[in-house]
C-alpha positions as CSV (number, residue, x, y, z in Angstrom):
1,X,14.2,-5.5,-6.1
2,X,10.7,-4.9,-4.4
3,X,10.9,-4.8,-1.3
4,X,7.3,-6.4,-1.3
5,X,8.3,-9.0,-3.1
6,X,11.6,-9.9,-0.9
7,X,10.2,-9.3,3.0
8,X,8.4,-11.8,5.1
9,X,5.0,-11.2,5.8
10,X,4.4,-11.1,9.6
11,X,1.0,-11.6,11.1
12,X,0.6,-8.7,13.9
13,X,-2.1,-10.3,16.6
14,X,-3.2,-7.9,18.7
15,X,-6.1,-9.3,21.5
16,X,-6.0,-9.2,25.5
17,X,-6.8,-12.9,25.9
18,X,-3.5,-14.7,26.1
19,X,-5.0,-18.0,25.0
20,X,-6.5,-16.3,22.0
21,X,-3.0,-14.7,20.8
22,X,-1.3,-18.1,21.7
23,X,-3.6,-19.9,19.5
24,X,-3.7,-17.6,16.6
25,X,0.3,-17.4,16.5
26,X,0.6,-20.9,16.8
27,X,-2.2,-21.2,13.6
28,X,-0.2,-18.9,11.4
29,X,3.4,-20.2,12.8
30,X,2.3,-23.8,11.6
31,X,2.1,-22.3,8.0
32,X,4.4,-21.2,8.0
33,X,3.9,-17.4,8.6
34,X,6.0,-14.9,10.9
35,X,3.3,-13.9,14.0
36,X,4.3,-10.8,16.4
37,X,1.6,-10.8,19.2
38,X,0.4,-8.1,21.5
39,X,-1.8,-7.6,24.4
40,X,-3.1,-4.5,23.9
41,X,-3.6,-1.3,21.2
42,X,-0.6,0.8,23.1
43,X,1.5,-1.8,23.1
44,X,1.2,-2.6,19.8
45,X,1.8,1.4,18.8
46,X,4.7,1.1,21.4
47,X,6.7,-1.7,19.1
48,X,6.2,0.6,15.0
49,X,7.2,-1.4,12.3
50,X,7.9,1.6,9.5
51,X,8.1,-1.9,7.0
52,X,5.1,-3.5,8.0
53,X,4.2,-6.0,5.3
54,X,1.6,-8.6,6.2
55,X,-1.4,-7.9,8.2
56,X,-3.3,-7.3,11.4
57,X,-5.4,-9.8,13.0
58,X,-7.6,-7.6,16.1
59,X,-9.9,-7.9,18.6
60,X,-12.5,-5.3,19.3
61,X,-13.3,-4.9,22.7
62,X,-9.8,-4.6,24.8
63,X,-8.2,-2.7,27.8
64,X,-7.4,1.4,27.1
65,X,-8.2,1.6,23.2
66,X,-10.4,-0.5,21.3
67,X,-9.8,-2.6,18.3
68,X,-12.1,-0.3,16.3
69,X,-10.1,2.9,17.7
70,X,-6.8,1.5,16.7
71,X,-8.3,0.7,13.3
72,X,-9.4,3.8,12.5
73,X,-5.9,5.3,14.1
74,X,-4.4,3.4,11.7
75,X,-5.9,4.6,8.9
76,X,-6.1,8.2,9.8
77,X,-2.0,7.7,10.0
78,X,-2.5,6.3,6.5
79,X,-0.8,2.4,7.3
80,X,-2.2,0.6,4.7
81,X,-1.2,-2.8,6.4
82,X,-4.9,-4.8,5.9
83,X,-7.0,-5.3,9.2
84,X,-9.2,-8.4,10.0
85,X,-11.0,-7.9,12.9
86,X,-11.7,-10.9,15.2
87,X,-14.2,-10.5,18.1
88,X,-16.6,-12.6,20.5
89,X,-19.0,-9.5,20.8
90,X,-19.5,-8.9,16.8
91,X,-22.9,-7.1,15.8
92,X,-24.2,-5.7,12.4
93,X,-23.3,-1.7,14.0
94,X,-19.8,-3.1,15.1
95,X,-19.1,-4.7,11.8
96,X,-20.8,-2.2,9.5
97,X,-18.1,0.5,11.4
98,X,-15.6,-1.7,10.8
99,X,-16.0,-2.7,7.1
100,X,-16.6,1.3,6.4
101,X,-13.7,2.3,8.1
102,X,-11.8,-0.4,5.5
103,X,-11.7,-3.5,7.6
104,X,-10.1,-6.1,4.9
105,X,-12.4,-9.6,7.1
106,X,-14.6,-9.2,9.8
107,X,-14.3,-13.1,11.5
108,X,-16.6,-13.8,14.7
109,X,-15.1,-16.3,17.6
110,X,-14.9,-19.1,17.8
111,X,-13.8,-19.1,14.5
112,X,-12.4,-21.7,12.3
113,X,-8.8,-22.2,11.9
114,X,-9.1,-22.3,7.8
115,X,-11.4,-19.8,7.4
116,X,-8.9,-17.5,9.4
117,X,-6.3,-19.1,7.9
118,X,-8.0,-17.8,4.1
119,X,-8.6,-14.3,5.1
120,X,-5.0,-14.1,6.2
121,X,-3.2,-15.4,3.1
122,X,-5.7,-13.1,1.2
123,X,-5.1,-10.0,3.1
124,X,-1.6,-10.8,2.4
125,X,-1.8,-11.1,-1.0
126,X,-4.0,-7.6,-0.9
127,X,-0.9,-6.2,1.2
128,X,1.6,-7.0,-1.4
129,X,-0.2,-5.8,-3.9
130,X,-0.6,-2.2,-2.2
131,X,3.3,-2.4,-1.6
132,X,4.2,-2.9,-4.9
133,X,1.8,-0.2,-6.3
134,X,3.7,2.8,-3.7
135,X,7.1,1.3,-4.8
136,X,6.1,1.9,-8.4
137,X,4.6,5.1,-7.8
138,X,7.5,6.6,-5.9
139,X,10.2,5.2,-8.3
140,X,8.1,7.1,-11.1
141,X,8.1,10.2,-9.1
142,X,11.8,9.3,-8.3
143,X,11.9,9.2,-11.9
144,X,10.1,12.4,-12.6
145,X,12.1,14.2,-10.0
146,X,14.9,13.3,-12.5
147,X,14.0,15.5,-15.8
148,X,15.6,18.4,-16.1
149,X,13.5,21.9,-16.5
150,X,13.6,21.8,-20.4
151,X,12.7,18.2,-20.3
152,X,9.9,18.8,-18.3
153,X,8.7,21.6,-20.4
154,X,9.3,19.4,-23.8
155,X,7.2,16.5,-21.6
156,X,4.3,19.1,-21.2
157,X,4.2,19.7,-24.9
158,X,4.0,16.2,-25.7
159,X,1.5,15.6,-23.1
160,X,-0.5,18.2,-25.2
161,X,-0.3,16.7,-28.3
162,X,2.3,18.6,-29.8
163,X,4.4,17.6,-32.5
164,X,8.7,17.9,-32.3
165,X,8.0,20.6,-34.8
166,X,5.9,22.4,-33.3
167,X,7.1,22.2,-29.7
168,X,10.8,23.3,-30.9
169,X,9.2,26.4,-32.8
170,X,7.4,27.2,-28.7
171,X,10.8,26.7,-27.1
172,X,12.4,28.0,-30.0
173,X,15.2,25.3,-30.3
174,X,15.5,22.8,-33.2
175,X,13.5,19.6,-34.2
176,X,16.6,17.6,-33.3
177,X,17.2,18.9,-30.1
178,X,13.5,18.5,-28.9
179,X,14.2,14.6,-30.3
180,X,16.8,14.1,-27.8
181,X,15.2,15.9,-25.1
182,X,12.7,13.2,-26.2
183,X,14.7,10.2,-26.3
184,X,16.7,11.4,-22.8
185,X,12.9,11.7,-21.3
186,X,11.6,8.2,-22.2
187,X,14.9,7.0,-21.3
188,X,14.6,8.5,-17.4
189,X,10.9,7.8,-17.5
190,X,11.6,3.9,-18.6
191,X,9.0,4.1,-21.2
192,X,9.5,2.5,-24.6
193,X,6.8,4.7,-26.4
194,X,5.5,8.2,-25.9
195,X,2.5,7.2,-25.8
196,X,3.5,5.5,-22.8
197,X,5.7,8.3,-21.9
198,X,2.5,10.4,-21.3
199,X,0.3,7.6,-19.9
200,X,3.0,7.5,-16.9
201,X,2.9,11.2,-16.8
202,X,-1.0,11.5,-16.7
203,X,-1.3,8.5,-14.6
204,X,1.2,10.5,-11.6
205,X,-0.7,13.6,-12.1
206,X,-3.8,12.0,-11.3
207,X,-2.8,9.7,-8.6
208,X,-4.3,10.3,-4.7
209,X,-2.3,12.0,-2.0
């Protein structure tokens, strides 16, 4: 079962105003949502969360490193948990940064309690939707990791087109051997077609990172 699909979203809030944190958890709380609130960047990096499904509401300008520094932190470590930055000193430089360095929201104070309230449930959604495409991604290549070396090589020949014929005359083995080196592929691979067989295949090779 997806792990995605099965834990809680938590809201991490992450801003050196008490009052603000208190107000934000309580917001999210009364909807229902799990909030974890911090006071600061480092202590936020000082609590990881290897699962972190959900996102982060953050305030630029705090103590030690800034919102926009852990942001981009954060991305350099590749956590693809969405960000929605929150400030009282927003500008068009400060929010240009921010979007380019993949901000999901960019909400000035005070800001309204629903509109927040939107971005979260959508960043959430956006979240889950990320989750679900690594967990499908690394079961394939959990999958891939599978095939034996002859199955991989009879996958490569299908990939090029090749028919069982002619791909058991290259490996010289016979039709019906390639056929259940075929069958024992889509089997591993979960697909129901080869054409599907290779779309997966394709579709991993040309996946990022």
């Amino acid at each position: 079962m997806s792990t995605a699909k099965t834990k809680q979203p938590t809201v991490y809030i992450v801003d050196d105003h008490p009052a603000v944190r208190d107000s934000i958890r309580w917001l999210v709380q009364q909807v229902g949502l799990a909030a974890r609130t911090f006071a600061s960047a480092k202590e936020f990096l000082a609590s990881p969360d290897p699962d972190m499904h959900g996102c982060l509401v953050l305030d630029i300008r705090m103590p030690g490193m800034s919102g926009l520094e852990l942001q981009e932190y954060l991305a350099v470590a590749q956590v693809s948990i969405p960000v929605i930055i929150v400030t009282g000193h927003g500008d068009v430089p400060v929010t240009v940064r921010a979007m380019k360095k993949g901000a999901f929201d960019f909400l000035q104070k005070p800001f309204n309690d629903q509109a927040l309230l939107d971005s979260i449930f959508a960043a959430i959604r956006k979240h889950e939707e990320i989750c679900t495409e690594k967990e499908r991604r690394a079961e394939e290549e959990q999958n891939l990791a599978s095939l034996t070396s002859r199955e991989r090589e009879v996958l490569e020949l299908l990939r090029a087109g090749k028919s069982s014929k002619v791909i058991a005359a290259d490996l010289d083995i016979s039709v019906r051997t390639v056929e259940g080196h075929r069958a024992n592929i889509m089997l591993k691979m979960n697909a129901k077609t080869v054409g599907q067989l290779i779309d997966l295949a394709s579709k991993r090779d040309s996946a990022p990172g």
